[in-house]
N, CA and C atoms as a LAMMPS dump frame, in Angstrom:
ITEM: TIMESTEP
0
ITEM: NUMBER OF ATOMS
489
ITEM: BOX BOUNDS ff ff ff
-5.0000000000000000e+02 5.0000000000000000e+02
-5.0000000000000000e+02 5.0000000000000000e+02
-5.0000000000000000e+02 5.0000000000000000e+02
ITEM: ATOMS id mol type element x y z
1 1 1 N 382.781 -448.601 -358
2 1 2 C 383.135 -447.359 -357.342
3 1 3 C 381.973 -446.392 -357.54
4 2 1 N 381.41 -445.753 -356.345
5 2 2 C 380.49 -444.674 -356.417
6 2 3 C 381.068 -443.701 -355.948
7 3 1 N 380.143 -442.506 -356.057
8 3 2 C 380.6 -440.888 -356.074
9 3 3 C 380.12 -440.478 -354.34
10 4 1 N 379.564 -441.743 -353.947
11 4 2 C 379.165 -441.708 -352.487
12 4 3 C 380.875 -441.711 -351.555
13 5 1 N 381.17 -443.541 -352.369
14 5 2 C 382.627 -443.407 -351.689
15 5 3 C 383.346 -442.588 -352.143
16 6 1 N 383.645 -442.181 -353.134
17 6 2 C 384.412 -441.201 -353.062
18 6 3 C 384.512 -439.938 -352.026
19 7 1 N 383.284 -439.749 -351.929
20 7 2 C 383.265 -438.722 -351.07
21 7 3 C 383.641 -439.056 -349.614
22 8 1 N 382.712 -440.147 -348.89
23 8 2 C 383.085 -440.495 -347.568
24 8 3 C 384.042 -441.209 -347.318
25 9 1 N 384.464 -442.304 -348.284
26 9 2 C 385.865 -442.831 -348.086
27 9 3 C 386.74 -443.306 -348.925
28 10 1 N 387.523 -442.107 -349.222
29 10 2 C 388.001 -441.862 -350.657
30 10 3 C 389.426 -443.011 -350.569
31 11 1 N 389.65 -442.972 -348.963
32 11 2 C 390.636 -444.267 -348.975
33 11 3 C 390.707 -445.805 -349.673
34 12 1 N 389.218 -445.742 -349.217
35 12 2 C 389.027 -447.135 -350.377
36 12 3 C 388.539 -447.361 -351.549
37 13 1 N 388.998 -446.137 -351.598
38 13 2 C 388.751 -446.044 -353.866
39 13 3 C 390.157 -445.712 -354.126
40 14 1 N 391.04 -445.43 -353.641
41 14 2 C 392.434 -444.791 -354.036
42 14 3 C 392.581 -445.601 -354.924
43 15 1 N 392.888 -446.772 -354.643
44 15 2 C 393.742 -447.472 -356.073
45 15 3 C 392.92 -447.773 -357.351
46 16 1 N 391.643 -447.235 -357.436
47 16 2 C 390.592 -447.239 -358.672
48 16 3 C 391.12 -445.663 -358.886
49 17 1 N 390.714 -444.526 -358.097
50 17 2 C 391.159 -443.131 -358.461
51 17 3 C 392.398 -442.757 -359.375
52 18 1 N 393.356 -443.559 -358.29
53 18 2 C 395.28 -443.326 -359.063
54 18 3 C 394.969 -444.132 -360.338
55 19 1 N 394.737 -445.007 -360.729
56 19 2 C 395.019 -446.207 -361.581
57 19 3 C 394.088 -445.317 -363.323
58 20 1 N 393.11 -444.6 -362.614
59 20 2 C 392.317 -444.451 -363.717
60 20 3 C 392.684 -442.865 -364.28
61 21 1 N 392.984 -442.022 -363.155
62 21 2 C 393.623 -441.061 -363.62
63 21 3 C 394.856 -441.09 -364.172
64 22 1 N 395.54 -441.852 -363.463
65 22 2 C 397.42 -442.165 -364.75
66 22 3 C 397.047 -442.619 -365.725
67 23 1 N 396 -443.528 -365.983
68 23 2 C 396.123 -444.538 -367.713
69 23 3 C 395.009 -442.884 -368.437
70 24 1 N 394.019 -442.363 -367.878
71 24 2 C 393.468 -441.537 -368.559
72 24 3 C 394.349 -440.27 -369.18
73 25 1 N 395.487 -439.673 -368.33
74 25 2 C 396.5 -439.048 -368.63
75 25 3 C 397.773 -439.527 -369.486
76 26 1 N 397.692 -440.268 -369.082
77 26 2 C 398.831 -441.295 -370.367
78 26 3 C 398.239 -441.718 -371.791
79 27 1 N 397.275 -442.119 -371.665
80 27 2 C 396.542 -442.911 -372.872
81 27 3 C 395.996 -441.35 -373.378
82 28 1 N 395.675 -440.065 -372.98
83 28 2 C 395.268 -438.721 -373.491
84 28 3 C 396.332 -437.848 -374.069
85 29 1 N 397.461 -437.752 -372.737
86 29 2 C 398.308 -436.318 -373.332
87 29 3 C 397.802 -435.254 -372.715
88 30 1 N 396.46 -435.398 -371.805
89 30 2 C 396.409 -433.922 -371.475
90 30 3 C 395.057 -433.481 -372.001
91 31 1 N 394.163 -432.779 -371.557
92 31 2 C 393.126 -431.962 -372.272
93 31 3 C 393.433 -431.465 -373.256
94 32 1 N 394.058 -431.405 -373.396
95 32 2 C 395.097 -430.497 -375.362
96 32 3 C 394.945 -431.837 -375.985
97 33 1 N 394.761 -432.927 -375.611
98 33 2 C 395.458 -433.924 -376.189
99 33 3 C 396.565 -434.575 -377.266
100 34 1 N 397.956 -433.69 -376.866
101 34 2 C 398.611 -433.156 -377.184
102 34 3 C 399.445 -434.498 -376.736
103 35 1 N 400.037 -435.308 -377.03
104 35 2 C 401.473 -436.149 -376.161
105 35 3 C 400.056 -437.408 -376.154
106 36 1 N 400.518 -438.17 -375.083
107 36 2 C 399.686 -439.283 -374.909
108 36 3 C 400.187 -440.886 -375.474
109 37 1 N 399.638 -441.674 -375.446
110 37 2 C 399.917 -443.135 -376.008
111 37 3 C 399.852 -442.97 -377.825
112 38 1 N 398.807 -442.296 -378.344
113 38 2 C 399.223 -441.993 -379.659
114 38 3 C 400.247 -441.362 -380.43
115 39 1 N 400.34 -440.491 -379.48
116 39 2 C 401.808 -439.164 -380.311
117 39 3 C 403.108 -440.061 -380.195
118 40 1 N 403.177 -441.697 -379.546
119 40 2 C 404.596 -442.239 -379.72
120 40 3 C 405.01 -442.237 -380.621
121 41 1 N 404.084 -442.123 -381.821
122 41 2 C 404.72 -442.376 -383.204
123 41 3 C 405.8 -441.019 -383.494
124 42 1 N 405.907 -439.828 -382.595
125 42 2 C 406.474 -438.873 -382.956
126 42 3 C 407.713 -439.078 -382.302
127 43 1 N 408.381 -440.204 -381.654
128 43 2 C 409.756 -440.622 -381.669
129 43 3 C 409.834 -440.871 -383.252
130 44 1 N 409.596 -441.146 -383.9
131 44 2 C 410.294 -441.615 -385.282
132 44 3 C 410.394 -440.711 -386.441
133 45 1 N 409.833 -439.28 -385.569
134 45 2 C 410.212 -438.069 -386.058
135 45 3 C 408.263 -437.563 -386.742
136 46 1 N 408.47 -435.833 -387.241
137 46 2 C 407.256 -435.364 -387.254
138 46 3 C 407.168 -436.427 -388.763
139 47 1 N 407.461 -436.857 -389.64
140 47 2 C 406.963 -437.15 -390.626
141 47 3 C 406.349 -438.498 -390.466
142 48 1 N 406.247 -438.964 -389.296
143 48 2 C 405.38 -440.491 -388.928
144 48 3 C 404.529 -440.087 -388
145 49 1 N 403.92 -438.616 -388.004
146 49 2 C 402.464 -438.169 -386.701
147 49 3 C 402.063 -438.481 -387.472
148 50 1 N 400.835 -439.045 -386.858
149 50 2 C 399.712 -439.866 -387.229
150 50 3 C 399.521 -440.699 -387.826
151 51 1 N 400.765 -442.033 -387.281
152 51 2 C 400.482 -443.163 -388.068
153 51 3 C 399.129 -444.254 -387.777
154 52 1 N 398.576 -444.332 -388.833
155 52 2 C 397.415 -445.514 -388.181
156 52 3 C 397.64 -446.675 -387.288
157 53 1 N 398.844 -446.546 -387.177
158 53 2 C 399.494 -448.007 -385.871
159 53 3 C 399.192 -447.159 -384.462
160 54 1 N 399.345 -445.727 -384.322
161 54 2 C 399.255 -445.004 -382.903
162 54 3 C 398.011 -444.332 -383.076
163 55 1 N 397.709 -444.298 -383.883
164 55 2 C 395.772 -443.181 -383.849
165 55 3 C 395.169 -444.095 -384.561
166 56 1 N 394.944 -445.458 -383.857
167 56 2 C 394.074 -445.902 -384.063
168 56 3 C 393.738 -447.185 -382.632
169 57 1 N 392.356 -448.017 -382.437
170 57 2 C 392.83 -449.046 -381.653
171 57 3 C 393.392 -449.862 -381.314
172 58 1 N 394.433 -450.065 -382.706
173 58 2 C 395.544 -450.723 -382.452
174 58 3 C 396.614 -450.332 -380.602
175 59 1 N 396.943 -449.017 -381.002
176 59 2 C 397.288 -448.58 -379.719
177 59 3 C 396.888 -449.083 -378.288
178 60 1 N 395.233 -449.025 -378.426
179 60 2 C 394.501 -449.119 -377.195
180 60 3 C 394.719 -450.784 -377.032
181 61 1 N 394.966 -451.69 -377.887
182 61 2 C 395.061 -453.131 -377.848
183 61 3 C 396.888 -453.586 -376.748
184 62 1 N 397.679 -452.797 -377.665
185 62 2 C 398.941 -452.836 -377.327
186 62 3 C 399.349 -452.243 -375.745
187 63 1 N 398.446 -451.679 -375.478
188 63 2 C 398.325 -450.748 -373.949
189 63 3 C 397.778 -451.824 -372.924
190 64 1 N 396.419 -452.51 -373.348
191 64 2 C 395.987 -453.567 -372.812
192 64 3 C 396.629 -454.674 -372.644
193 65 1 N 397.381 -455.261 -373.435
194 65 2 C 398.209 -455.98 -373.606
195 65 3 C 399.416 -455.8 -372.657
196 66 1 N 399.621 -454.237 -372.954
197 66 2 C 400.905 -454.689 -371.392
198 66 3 C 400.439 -454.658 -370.239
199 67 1 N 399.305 -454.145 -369.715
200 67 2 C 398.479 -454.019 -368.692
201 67 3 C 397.992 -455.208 -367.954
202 68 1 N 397.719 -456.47 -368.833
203 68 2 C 397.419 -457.635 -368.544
204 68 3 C 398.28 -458.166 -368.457
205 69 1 N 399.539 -458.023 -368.833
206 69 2 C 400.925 -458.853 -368.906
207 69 3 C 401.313 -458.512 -367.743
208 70 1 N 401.578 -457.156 -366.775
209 70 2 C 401.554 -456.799 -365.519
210 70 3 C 400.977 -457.514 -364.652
211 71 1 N 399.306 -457.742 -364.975
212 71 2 C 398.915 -458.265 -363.93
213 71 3 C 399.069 -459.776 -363.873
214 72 1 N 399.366 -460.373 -364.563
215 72 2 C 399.746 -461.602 -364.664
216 72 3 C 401.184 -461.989 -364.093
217 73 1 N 401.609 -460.88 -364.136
218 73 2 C 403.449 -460.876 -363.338
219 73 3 C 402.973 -460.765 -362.024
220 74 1 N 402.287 -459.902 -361.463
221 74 2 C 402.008 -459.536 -360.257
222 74 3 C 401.302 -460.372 -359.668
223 75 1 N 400.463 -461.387 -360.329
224 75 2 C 399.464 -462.607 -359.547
225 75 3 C 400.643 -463.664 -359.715
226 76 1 N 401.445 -463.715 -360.184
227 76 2 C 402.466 -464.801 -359.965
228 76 3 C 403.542 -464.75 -359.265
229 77 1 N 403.996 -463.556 -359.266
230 77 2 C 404.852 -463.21 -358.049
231 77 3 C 404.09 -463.468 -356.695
232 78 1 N 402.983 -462.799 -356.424
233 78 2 C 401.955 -463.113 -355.332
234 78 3 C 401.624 -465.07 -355.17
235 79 1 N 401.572 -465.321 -355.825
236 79 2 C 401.147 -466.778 -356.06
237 79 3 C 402.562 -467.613 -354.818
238 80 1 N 403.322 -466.933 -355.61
239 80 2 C 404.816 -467.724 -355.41
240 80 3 C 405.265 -467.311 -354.161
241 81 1 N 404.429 -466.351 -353.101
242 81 2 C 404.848 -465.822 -351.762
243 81 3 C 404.992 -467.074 -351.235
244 82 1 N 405.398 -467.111 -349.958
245 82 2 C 405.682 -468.259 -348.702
246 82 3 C 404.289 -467.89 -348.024
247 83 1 N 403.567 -469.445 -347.745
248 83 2 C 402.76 -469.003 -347.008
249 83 3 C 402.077 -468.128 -345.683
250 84 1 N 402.835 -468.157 -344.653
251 84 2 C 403.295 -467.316 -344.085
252 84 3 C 403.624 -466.178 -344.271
253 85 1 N 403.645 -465.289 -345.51
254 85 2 C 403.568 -464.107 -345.35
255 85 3 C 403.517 -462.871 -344.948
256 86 1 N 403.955 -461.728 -345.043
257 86 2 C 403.508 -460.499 -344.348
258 86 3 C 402.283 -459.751 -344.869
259 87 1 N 400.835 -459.666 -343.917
260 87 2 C 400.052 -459.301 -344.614
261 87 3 C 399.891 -457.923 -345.163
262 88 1 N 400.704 -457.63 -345.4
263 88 2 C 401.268 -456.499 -346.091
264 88 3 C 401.152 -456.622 -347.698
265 89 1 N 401.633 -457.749 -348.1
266 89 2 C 401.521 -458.146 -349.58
267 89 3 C 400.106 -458.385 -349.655
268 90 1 N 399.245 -458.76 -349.108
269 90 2 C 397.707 -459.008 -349.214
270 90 3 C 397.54 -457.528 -350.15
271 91 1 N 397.291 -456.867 -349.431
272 91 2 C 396.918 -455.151 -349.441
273 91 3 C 397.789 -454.835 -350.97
274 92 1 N 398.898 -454.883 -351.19
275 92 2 C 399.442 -454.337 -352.307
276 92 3 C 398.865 -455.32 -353.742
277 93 1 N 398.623 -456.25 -353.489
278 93 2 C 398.007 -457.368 -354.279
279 93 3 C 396.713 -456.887 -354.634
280 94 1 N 395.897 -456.477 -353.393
281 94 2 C 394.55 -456.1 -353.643
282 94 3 C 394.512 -454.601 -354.557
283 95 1 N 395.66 -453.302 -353.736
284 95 2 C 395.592 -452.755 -354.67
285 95 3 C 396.401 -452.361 -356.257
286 96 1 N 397.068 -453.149 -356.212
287 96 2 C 397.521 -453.697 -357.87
288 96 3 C 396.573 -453.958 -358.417
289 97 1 N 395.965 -454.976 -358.604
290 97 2 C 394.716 -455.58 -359.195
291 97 3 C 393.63 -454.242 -359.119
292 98 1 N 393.124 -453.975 -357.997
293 98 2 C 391.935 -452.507 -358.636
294 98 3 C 392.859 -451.518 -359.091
295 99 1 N 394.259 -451.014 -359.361
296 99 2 C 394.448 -450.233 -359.978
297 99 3 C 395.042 -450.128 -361.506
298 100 1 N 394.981 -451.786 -361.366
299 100 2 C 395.477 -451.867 -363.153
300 100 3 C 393.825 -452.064 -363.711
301 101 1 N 393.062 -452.646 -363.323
302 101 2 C 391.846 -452.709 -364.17
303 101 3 C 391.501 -450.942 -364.197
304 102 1 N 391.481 -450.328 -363.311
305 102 2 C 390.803 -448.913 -363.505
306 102 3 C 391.736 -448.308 -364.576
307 103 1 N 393.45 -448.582 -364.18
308 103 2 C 393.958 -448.087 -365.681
309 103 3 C 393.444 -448.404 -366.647
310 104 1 N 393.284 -449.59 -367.007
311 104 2 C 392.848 -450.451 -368.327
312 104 3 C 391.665 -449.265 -369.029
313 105 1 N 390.798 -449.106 -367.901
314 105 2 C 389.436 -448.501 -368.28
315 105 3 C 390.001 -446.877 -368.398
316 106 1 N 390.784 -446.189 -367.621
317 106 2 C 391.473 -445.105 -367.831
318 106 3 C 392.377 -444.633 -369.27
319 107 1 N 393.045 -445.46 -369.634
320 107 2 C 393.737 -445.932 -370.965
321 107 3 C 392.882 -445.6 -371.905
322 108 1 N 391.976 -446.343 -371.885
323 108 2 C 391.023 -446.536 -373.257
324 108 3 C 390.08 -445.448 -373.147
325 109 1 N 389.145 -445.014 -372.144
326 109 2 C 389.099 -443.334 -371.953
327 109 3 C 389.879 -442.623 -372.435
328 110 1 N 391.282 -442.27 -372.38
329 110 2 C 392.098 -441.61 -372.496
330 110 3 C 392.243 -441.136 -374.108
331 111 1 N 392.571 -442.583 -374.678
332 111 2 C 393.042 -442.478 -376.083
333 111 3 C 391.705 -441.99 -377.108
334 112 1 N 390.272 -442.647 -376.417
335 112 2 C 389.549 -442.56 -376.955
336 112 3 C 389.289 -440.642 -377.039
337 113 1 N 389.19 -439.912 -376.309
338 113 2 C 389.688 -438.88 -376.093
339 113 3 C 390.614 -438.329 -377.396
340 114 1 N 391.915 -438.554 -376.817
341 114 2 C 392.643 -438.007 -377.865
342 114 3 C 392.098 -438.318 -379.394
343 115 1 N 391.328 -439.413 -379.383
344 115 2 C 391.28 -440.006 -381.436
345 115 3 C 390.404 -438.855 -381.503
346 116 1 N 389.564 -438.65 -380.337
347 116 2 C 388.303 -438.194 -380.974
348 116 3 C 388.714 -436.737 -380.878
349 117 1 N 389.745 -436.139 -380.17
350 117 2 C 390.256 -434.518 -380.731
351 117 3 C 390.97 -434.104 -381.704
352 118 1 N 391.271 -435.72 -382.208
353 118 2 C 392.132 -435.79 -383.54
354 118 3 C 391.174 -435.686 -384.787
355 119 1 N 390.391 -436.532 -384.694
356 119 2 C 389.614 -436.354 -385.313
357 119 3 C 388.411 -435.455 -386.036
358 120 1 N 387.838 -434.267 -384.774
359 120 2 C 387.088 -433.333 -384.817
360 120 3 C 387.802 -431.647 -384.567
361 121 1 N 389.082 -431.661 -383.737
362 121 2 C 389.307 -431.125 -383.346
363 121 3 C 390.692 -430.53 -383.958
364 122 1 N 391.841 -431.102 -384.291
365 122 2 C 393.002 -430.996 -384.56
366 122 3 C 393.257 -431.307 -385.803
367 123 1 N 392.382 -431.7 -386.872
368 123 2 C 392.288 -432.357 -387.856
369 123 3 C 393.578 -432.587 -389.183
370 124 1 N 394.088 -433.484 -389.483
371 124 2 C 395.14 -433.895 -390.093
372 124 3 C 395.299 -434.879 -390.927
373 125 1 N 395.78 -435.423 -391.949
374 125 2 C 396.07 -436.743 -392.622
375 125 3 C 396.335 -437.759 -391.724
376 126 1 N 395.736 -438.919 -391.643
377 126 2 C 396.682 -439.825 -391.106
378 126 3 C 397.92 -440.286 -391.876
379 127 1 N 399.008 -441.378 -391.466
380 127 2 C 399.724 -441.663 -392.312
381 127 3 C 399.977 -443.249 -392.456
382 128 1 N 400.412 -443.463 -393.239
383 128 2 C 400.243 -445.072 -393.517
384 128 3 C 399.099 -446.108 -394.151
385 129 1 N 398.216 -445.021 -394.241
386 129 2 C 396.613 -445.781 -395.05
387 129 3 C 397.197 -446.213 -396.462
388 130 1 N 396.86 -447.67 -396.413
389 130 2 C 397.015 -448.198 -398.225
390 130 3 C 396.021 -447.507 -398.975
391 131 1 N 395.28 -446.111 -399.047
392 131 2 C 394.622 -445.623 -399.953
393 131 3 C 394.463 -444.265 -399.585
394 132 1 N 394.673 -443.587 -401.168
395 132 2 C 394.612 -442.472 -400.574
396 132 3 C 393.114 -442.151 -400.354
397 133 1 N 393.431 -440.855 -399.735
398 133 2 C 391.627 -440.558 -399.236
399 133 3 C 391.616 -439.283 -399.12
400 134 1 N 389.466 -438.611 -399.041
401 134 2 C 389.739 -437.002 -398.606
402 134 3 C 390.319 -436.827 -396.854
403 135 1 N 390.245 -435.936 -396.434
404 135 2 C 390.621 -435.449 -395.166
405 135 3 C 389.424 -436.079 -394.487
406 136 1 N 388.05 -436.065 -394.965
407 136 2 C 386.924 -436.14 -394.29
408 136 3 C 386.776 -437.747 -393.845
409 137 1 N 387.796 -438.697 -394.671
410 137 2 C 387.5 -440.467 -394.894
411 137 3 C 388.459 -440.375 -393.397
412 138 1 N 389.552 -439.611 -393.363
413 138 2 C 390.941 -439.831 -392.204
414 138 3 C 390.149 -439.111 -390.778
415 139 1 N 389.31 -438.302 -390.778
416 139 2 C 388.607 -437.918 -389.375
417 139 3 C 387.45 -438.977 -389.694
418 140 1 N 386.479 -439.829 -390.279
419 140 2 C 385.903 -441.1 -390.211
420 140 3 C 386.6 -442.129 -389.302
421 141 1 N 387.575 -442.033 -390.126
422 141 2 C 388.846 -443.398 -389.338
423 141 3 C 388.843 -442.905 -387.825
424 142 1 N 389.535 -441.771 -387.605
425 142 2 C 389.674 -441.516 -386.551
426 142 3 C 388.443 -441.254 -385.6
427 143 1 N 387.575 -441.23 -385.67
428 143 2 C 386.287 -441.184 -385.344
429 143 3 C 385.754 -442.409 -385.114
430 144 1 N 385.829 -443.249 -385.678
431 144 2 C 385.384 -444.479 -385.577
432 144 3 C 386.173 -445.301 -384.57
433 145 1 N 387.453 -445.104 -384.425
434 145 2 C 388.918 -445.717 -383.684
435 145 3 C 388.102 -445.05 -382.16
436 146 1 N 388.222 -443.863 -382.328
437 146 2 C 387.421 -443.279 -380.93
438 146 3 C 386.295 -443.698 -380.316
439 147 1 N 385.024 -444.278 -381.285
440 147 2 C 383.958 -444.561 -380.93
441 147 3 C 384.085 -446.562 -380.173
442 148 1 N 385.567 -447.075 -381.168
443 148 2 C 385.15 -448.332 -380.597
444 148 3 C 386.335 -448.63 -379.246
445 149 1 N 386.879 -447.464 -379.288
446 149 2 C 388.067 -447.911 -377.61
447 149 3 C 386.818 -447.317 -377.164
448 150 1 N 385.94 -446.252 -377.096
449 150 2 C 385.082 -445.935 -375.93
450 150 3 C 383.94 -446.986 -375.794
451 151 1 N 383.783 -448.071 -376.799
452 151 2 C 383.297 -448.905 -376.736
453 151 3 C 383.549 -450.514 -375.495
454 152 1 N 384.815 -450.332 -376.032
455 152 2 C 385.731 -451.503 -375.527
456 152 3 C 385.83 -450.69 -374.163
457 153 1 N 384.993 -449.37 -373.274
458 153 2 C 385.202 -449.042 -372.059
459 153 3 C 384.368 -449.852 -371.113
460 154 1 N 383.259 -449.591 -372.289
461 154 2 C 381.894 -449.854 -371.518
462 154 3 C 382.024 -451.36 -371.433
463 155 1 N 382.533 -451.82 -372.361
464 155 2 C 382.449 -453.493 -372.058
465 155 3 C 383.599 -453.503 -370.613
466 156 1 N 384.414 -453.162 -370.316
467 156 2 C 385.604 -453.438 -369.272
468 156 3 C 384.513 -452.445 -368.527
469 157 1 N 384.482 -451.803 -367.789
470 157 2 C 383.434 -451.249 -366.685
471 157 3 C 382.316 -452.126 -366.263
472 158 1 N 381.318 -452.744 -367.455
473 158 2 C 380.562 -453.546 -366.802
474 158 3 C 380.964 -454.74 -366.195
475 159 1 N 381.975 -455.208 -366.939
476 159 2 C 382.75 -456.892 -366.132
477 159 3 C 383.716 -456.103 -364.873
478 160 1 N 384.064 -455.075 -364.387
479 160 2 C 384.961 -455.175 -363.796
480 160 3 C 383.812 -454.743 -362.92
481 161 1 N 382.592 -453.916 -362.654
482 161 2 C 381.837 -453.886 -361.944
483 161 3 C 380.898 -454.778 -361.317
484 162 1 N 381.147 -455.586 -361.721
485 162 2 C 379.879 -456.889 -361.626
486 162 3 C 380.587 -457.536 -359.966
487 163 1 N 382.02 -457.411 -360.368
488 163 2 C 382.508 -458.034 -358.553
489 163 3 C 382.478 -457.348 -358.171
């Protein structure tokens, strides 16, 4: 995807656009980065924010994981059409597939984001570390969690760009 098409034909980037802005907003919480794929741990109430299972890449693994499990439902449902078909399913097939990989890459943007406002920005204990530590070892962690989902971007951008 270039900033060319976007501009002249933003129709055929839509399902890279939608796909990467929902997982970047989901996997973030927001420019506050406030809510997001990490703060789930705050169903189990405020005394489990910031467990190292949700502010860390663990998260970003478990996100991927259902993301690929999707698309694997969706190429098999597709698989299993009648040949004959309505080429209608072509098109939703095509854009399923570019809009779960751009999530994928949106996701991990996202969270990487939030670790890293957690980390520099919002700063806090994590919870659940088998050791205790200063404040400065728990924004490391979180810093580091940030540096390798934005890592794990660049690797998914270059393979998903190459087709």
């Amino acid at each position: 995807m270039s900033c060319r098409a976007l501009v002249h034909t933003p129709e055929r980037v839509l399902p890279e656009i939608t796909g990467a802005v929902l997982g970047a907003a989901i996997g973030s919480g927001g420019l506050d980065a406030n809510g997001g794929l990490p703060d789930l741990d705050l169903i189990a109430g405020i005394g489990h924010h910031r467990s190292i299972l949700t502010h860390s890449i663990i998260i970003g693994a478990v996100a991927e994981s259902l993301l690929l499990s999707l698309d694997r439902l969706v190429l098999l449902t597709y698989q299993h059409l009648p040949q004959n078909h309505d080429p209608l399913w072509d098109l939703l097939y095509d854009w399923a597939t570019r809009a779960s990989t751009a999530a994928q890459i949106g996701t991990s943007l996202g969270i990487a984001y939030h670790l890293g406002v957690d980390g520099s920005i919002q700063v806090a204990a994590l919870k659940g570390l088998p050791f205790s530590a200063p404040i400065q070892a728990h924004q490391a962690i979180l810093l580091g969690n940030a540096a390798l989902e934005a890592g794990d971007i660049a690797k998914r951008r270059t393979s998903h760009f190459k087709s």
